[in-house]
N, CA and C atoms of all chains as a GROMACS GRO file, in nm:
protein
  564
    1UNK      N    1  -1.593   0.623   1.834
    1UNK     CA    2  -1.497   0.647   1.724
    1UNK      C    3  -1.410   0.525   1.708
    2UNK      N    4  -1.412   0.465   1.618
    2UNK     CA    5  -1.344   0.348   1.571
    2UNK      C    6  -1.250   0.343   1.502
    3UNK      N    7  -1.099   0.268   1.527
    3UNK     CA    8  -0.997   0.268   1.463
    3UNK      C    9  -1.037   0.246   1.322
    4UNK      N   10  -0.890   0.320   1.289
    4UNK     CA   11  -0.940   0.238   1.082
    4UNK      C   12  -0.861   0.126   1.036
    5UNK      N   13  -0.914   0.034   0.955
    5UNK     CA   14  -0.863  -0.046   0.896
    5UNK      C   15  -0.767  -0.017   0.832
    6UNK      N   16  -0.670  -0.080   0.830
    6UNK     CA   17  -0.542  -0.067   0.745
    6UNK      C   18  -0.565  -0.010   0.615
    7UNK      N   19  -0.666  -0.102   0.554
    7UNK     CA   20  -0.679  -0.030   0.391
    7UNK      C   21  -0.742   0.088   0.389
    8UNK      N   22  -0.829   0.136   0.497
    8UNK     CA   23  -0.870   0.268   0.495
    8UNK      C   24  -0.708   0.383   0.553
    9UNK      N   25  -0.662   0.357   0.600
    9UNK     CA   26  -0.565   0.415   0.614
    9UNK      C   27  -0.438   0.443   0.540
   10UNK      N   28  -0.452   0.323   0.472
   10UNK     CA   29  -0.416   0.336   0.337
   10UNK      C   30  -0.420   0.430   0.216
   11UNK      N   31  -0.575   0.442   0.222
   11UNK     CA   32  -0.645   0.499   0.145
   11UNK      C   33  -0.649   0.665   0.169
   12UNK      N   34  -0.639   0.696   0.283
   12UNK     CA   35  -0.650   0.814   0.346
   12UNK      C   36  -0.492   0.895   0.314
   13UNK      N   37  -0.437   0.790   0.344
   13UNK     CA   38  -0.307   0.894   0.314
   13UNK      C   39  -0.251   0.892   0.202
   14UNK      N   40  -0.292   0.868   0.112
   14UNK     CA   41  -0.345   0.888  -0.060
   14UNK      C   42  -0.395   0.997  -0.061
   15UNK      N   43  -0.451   1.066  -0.029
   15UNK     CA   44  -0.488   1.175   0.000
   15UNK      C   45  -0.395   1.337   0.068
   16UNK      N   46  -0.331   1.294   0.176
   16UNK     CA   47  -0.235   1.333   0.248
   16UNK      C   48  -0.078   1.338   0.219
   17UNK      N   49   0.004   1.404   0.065
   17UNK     CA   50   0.126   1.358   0.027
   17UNK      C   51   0.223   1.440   0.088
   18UNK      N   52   0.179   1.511   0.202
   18UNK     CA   53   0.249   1.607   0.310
   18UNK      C   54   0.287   1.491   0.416
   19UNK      N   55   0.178   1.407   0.488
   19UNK     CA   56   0.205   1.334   0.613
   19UNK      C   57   0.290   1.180   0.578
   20UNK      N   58   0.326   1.172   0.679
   20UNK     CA   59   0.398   1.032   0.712
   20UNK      C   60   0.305   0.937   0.789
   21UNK      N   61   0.322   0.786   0.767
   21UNK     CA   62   0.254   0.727   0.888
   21UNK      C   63   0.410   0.646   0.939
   22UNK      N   64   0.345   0.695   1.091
   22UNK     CA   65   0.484   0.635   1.216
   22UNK      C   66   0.392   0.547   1.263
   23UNK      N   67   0.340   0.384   1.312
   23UNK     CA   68   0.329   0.334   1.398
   23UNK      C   69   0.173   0.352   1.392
   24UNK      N   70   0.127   0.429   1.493
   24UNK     CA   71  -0.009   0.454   1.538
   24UNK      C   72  -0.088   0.603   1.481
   25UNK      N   73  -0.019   0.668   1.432
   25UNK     CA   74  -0.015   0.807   1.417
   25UNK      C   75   0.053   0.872   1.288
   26UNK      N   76   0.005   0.972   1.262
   26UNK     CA   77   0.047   1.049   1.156
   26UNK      C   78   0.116   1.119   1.133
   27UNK      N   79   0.218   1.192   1.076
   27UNK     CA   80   0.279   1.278   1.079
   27UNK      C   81   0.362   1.399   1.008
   28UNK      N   82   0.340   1.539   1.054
   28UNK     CA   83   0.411   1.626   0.936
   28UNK      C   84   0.479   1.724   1.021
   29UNK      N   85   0.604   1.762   0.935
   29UNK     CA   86   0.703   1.889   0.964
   29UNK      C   87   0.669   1.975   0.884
   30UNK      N   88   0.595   2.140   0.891
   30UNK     CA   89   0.619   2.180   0.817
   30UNK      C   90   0.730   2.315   0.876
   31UNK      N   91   0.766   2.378   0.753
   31UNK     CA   92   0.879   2.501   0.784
   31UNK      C   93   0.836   2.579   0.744
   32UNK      N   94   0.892   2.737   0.814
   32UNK     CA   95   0.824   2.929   0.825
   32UNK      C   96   0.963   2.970   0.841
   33UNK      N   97   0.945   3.096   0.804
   33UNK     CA   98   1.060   3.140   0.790
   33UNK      C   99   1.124   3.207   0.918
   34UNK      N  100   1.050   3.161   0.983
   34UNK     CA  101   1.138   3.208   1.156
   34UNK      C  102   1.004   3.161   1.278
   35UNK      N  103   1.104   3.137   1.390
   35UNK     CA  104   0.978   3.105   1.556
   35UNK      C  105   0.842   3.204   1.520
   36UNK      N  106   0.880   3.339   1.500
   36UNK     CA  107   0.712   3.435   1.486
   36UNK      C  108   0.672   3.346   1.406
   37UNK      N  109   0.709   3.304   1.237
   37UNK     CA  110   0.576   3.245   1.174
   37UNK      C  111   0.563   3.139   1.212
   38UNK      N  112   0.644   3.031   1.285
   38UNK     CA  113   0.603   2.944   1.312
   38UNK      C  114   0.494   2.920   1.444
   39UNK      N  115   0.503   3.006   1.510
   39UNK     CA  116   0.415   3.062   1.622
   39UNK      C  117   0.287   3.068   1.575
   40UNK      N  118   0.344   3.166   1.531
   40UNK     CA  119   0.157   3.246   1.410
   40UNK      C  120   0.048   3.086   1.363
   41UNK      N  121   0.173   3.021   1.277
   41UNK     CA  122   0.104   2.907   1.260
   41UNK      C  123   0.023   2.791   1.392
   42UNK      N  124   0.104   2.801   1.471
   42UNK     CA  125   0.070   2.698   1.636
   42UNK      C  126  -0.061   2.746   1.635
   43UNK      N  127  -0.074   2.881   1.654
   43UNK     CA  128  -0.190   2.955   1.712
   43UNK      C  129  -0.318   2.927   1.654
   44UNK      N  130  -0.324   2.896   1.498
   44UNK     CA  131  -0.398   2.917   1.394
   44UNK      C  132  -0.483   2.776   1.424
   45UNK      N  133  -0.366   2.717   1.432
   45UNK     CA  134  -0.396   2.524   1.436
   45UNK      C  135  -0.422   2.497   1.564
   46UNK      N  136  -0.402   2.600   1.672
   46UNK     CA  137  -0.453   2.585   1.794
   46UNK      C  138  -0.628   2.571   1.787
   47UNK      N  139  -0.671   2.690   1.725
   47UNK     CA  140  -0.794   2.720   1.702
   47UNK      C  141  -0.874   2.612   1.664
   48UNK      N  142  -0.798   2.607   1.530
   48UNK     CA  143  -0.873   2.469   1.488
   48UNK      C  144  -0.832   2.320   1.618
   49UNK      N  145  -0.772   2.300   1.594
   49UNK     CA  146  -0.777   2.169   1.748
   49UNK      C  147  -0.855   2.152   1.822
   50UNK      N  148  -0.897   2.325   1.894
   50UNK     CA  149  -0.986   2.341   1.973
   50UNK      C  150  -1.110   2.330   1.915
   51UNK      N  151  -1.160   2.364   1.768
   51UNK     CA  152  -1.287   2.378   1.687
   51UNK      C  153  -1.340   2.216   1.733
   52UNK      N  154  -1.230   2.145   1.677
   52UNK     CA  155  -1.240   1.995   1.608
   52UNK      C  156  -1.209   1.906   1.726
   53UNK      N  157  -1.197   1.946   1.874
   53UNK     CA  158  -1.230   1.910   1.948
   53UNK      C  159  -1.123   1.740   1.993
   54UNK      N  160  -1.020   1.796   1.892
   54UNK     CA  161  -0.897   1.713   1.880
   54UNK      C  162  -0.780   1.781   1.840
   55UNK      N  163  -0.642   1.728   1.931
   55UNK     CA  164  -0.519   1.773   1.976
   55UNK      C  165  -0.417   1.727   1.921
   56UNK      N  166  -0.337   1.781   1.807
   56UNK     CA  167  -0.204   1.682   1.771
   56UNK      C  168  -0.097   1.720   1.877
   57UNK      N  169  -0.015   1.644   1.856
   57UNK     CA  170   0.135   1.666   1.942
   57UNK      C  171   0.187   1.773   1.872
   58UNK      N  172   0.256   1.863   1.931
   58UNK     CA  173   0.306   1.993   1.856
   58UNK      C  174   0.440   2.015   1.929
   59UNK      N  175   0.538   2.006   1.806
   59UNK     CA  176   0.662   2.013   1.865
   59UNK      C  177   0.724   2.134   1.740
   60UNK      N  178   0.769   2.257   1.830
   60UNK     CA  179   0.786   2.378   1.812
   60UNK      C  180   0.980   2.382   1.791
   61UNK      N  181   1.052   2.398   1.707
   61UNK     CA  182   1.175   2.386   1.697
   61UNK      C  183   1.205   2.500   1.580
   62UNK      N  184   1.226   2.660   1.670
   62UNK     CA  185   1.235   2.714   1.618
   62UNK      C  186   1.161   2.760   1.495
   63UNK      N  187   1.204   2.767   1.374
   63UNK     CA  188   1.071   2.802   1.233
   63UNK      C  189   1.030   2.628   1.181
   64UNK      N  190   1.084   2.513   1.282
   64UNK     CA  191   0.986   2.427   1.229
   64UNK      C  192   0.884   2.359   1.325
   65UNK      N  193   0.808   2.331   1.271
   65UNK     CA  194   0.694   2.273   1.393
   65UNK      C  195   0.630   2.130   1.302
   66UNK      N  196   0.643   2.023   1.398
   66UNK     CA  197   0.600   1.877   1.400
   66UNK      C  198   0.500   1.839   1.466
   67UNK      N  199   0.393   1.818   1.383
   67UNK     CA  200   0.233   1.725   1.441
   67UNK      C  201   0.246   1.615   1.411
   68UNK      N  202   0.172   1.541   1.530
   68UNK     CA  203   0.164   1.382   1.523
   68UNK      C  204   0.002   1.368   1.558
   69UNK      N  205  -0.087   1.338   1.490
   69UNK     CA  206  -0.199   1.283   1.525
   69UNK      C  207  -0.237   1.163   1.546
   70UNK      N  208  -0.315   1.068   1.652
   70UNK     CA  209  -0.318   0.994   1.645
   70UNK      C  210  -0.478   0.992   1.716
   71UNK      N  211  -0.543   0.873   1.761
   71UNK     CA  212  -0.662   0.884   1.866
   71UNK      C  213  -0.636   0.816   1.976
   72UNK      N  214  -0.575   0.872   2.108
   72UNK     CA  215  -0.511   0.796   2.209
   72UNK      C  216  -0.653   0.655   2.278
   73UNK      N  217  -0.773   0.785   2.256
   73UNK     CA  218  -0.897   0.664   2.316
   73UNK      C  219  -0.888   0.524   2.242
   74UNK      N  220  -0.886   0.576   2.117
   74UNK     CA  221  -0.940   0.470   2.007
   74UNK      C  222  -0.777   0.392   2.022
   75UNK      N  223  -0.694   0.412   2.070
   75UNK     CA  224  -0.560   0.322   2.043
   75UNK      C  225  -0.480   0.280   1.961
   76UNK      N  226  -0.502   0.426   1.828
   76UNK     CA  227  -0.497   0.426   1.633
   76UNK      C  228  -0.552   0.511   1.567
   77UNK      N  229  -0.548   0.515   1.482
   77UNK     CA  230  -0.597   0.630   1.380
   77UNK      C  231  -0.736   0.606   1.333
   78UNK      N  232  -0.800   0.715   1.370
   78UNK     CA  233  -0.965   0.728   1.329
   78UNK      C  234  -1.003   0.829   1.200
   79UNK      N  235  -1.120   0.854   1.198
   79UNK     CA  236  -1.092   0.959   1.076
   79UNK      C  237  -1.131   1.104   1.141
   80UNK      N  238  -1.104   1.138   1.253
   80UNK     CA  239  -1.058   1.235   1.335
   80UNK      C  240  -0.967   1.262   1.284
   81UNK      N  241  -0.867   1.213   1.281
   81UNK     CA  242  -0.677   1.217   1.249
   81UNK      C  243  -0.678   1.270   1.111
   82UNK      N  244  -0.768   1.254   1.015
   82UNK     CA  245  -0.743   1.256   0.889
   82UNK      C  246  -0.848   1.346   0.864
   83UNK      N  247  -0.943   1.402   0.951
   83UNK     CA  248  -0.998   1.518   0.882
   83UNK      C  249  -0.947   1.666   0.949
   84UNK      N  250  -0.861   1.597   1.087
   84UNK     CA  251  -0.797   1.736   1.110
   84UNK      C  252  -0.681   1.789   0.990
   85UNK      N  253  -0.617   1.636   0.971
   85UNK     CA  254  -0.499   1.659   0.910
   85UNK      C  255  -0.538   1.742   0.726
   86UNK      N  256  -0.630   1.679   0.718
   86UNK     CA  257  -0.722   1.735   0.584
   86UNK      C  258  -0.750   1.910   0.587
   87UNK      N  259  -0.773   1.950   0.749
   87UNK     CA  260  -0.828   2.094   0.785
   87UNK      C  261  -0.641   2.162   0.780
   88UNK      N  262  -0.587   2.064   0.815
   88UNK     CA  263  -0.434   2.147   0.848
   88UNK      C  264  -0.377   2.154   0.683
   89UNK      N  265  -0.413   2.084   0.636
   89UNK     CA  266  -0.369   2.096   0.470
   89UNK      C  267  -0.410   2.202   0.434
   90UNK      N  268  -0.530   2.249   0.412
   90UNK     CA  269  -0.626   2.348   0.370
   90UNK      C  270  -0.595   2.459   0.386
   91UNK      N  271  -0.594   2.506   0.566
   91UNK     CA  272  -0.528   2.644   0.610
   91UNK      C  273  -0.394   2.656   0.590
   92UNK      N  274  -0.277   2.543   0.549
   92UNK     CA  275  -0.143   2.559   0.569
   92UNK      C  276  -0.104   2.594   0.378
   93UNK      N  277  -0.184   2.571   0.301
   93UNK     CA  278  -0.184   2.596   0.162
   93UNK      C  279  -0.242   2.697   0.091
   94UNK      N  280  -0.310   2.767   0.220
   94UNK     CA  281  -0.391   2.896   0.189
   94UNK      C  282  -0.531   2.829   0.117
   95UNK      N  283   2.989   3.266   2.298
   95UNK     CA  284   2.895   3.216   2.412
   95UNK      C  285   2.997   3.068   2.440
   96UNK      N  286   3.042   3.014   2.524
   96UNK     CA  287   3.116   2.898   2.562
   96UNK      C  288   3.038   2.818   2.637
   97UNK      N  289   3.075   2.681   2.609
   97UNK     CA  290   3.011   2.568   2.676
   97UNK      C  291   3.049   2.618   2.848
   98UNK      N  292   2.951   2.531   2.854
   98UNK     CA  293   2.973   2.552   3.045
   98UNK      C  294   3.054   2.414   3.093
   99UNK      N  295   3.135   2.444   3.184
   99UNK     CA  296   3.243   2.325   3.211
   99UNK      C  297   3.145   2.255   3.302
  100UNK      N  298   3.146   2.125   3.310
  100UNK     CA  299   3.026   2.034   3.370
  100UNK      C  300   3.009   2.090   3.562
  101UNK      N  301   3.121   2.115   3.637
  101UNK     CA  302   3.071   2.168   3.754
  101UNK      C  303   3.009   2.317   3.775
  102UNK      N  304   3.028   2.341   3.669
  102UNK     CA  305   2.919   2.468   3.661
  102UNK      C  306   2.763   2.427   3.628
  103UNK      N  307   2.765   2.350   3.515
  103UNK     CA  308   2.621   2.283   3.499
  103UNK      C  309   2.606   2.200   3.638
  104UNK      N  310   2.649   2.139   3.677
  104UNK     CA  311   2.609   2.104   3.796
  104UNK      C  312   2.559   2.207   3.905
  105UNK      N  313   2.624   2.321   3.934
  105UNK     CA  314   2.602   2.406   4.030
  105UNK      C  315   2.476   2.497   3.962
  106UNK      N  316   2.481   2.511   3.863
  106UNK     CA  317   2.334   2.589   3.804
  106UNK      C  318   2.246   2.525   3.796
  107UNK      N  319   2.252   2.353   3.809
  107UNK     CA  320   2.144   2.241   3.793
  107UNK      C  321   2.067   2.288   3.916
  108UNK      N  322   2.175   2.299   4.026
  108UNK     CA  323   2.071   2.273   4.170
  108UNK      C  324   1.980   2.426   4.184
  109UNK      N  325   1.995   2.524   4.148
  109UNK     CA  326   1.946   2.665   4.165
  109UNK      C  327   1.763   2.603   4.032
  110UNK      N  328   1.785   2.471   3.987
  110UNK     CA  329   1.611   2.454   3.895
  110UNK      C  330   1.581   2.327   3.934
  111UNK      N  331   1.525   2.327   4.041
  111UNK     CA  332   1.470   2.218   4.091
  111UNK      C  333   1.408   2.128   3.989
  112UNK      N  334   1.293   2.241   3.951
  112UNK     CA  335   1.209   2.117   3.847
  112UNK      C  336   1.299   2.058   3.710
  113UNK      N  337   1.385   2.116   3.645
  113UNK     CA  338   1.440   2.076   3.518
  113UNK      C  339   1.553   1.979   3.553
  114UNK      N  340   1.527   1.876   3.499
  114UNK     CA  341   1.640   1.782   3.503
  114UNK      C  342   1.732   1.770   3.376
  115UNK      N  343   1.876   1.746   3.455
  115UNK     CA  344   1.963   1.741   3.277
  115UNK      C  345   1.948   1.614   3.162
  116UNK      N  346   1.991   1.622   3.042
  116UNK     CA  347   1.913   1.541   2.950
  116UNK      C  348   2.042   1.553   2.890
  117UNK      N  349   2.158   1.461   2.876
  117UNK     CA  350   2.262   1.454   2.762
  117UNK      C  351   2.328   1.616   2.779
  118UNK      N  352   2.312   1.682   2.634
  118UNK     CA  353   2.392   1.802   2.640
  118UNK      C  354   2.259   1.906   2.659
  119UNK      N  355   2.149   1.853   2.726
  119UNK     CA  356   2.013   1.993   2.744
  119UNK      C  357   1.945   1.977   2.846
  120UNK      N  358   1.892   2.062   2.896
  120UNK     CA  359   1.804   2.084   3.065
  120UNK      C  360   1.666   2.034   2.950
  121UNK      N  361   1.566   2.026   3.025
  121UNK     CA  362   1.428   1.965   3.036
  121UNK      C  363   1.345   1.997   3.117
  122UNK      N  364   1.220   2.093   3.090
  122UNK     CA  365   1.120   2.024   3.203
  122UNK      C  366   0.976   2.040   3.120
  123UNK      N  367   0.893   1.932   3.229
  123UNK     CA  368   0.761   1.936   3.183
  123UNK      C  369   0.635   1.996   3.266
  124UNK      N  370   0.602   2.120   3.236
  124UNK     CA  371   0.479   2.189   3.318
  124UNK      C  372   0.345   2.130   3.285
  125UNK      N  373   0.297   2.145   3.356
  125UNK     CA  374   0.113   2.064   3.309
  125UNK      C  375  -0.003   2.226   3.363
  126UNK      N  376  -0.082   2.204   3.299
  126UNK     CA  377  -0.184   2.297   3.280
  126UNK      C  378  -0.314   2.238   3.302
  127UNK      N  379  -0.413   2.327   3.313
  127UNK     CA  380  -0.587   2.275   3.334
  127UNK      C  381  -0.626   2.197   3.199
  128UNK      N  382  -0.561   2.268   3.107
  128UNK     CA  383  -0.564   2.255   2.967
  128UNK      C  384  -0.482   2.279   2.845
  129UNK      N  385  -0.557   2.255   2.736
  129UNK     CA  386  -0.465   2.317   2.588
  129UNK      C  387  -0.521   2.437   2.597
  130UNK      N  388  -0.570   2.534   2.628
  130UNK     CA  389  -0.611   2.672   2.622
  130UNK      C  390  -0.530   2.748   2.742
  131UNK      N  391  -0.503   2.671   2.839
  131UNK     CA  392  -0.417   2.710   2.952
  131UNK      C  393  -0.271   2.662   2.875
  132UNK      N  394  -0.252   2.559   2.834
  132UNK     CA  395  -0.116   2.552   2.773
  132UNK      C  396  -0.069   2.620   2.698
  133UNK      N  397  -0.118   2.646   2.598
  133UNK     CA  398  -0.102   2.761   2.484
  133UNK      C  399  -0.072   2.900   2.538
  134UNK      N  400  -0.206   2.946   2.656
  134UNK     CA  401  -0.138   3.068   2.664
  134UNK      C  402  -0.011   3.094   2.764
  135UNK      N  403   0.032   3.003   2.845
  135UNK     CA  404   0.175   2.990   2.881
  135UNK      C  405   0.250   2.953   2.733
  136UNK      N  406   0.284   2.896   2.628
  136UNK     CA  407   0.348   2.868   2.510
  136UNK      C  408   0.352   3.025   2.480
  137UNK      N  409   0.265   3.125   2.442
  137UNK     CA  410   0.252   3.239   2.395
  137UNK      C  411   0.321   3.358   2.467
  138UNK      N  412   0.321   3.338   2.598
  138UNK     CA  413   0.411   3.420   2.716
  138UNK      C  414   0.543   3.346   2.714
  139UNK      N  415   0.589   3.254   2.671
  139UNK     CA  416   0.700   3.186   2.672
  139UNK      C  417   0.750   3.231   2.596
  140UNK      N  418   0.710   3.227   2.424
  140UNK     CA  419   0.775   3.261   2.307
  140UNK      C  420   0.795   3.424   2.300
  141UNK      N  421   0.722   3.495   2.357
  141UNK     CA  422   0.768   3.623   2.422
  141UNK      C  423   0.922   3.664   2.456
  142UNK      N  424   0.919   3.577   2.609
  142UNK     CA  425   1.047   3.549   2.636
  142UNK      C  426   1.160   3.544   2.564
  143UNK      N  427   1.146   3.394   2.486
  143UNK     CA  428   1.235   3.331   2.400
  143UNK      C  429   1.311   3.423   2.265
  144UNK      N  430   1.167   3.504   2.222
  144UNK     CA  431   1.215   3.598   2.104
  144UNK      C  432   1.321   3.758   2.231
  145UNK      N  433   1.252   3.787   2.291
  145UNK     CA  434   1.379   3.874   2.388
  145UNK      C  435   1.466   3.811   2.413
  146UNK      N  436   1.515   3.702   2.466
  146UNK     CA  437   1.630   3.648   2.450
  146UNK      C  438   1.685   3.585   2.350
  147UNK      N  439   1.632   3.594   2.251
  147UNK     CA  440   1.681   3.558   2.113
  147UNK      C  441   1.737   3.387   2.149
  148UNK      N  442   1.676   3.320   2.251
  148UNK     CA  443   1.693   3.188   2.269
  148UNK      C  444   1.618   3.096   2.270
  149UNK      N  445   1.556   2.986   2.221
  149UNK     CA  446   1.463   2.947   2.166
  149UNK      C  447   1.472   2.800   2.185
  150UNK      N  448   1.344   2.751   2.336
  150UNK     CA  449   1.356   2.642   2.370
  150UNK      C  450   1.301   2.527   2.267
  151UNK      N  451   1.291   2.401   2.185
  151UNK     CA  452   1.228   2.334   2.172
  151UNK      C  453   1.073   2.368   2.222
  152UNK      N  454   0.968   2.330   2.209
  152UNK     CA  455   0.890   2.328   2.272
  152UNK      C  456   0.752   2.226   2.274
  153UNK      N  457   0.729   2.092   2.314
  153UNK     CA  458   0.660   2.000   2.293
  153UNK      C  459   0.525   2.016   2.362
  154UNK      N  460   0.399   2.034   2.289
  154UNK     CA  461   0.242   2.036   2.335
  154UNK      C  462   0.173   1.924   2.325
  155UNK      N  463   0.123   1.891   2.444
  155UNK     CA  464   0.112   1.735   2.461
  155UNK      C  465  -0.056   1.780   2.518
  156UNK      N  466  -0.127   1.848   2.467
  156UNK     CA  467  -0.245   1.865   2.544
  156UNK      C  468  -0.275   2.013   2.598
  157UNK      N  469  -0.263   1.947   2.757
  157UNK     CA  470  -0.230   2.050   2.893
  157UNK      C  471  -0.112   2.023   2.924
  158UNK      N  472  -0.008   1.949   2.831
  158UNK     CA  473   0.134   1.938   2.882
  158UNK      C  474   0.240   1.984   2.789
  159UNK      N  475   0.323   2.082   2.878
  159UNK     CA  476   0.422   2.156   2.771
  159UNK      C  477   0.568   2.047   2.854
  160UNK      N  478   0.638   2.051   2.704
  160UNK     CA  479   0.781   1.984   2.746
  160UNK      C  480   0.916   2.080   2.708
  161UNK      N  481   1.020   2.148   2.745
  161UNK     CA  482   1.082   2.277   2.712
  161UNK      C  483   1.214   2.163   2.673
  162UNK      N  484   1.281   2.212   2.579
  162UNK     CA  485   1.449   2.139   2.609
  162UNK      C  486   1.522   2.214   2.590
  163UNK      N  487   1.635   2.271   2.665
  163UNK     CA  488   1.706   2.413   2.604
  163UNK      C  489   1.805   2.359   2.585
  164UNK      N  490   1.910   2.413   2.489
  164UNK     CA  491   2.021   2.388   2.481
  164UNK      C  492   2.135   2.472   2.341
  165UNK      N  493   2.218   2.476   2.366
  165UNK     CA  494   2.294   2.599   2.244
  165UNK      C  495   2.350   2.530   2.173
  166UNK      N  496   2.301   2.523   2.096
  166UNK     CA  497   2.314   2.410   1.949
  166UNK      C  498   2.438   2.458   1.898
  167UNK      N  499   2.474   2.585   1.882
  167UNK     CA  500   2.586   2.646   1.811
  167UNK      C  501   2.742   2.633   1.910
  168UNK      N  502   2.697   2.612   2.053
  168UNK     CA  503   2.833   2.598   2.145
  168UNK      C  504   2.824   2.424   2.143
  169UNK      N  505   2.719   2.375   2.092
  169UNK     CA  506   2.702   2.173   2.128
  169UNK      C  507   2.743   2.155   2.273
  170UNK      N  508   2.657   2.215   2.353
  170UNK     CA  509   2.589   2.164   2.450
  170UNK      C  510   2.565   2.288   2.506
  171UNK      N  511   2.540   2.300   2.659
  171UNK     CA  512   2.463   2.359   2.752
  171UNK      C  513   2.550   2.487   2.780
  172UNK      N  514   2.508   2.659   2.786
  172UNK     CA  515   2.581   2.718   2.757
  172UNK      C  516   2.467   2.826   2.889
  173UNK      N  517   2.516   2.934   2.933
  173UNK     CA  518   2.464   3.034   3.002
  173UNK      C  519   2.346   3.067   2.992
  174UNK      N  520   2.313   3.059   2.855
  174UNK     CA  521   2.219   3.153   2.820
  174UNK      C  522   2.113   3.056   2.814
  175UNK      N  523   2.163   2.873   2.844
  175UNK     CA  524   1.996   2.824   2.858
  175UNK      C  525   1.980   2.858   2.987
  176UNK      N  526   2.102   2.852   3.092
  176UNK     CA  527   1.994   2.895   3.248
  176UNK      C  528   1.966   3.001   3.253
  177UNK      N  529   1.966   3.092   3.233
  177UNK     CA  530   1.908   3.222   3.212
  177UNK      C  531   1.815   3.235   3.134
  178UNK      N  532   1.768   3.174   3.080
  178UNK     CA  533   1.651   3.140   3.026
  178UNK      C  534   1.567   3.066   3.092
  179UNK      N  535   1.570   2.972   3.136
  179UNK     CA  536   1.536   2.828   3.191
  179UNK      C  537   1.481   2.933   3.349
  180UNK      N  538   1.556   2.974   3.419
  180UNK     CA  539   1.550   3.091   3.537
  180UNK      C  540   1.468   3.170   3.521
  181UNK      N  541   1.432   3.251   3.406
  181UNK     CA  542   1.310   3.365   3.332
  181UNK      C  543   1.204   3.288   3.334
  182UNK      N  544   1.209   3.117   3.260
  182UNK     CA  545   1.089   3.047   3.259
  182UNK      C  546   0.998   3.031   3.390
  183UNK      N  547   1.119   3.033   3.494
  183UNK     CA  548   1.050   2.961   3.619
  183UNK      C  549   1.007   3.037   3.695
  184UNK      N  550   1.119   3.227   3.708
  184UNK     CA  551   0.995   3.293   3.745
  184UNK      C  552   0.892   3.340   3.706
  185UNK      N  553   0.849   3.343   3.535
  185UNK     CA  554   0.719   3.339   3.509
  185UNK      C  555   0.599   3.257   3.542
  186UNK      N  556   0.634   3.146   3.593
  186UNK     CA  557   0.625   3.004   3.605
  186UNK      C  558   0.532   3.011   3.713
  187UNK      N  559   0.611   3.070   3.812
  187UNK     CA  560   0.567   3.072   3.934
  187UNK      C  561   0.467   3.211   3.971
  188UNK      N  562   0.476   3.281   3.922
  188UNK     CA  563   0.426   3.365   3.936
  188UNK      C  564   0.516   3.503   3.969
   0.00000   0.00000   0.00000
């Protein structure tokens, strides 16, 4: 799995007008209307993580919760990062 | 709920070995076999957290959970995170 080129990463988050890019990695807050839905949600995206056989950082703060994807092997963003983040768009928009 | 006067946080520090203090919040980081082992400690946690209506941060790093408690509404460290923090650890432990 190979890092992406800048302009592909570029390009990718053209796609993505939910995420941020920090540094090496990607990133989104989204908000639920309390810890249960935000829970409900962890769980959902747990599943998938586990499907896709890749892990964002998950930081749980009450009804908001923050993913950071990145590819620690690859040392940058692959298109791992961007097709989970693509799968987290999908289920988080219904 | 009132801040805790610092030799009290001190004297409740030493009764949690593993959590170290962090500014105005306790901290600790448990490790697991896995994200399937992490999660389902996260899921028995948020259990907790919703009965105590207190609600740690909670950072998923994998197989690594990171907790930060603290009573945002007293601005800083207040009873009800060690008593919480205390619930964590004897679940913790078994």
């Amino acid at each position: 799995m190979d890092r992406l080129a800048d302009e592909v990463v570029e390009e990718r988050m053209g796609q993505l007008a939910e995420w941020t890019l920090s540094g090496d990695s990607i990133q989104r807050t989204l908000s639920f209307a309390d810890f249960k839905a935000a829970m409900a949600f962890v769980n959902s995206l747990a599943d998938m993580a586990e499907a896709a056989n890749h892990h964002p950082d998950i930081l749980i703060r009450w009804n908001k919760v923050t993913l950071t994807l990145s590819t620690h092997d690859a040392g940058g963003l692959t298109s791992r990062d961007f097709d989970l983040a693509g799968k987290i768009e999908q289920a988080s928009t219904g």
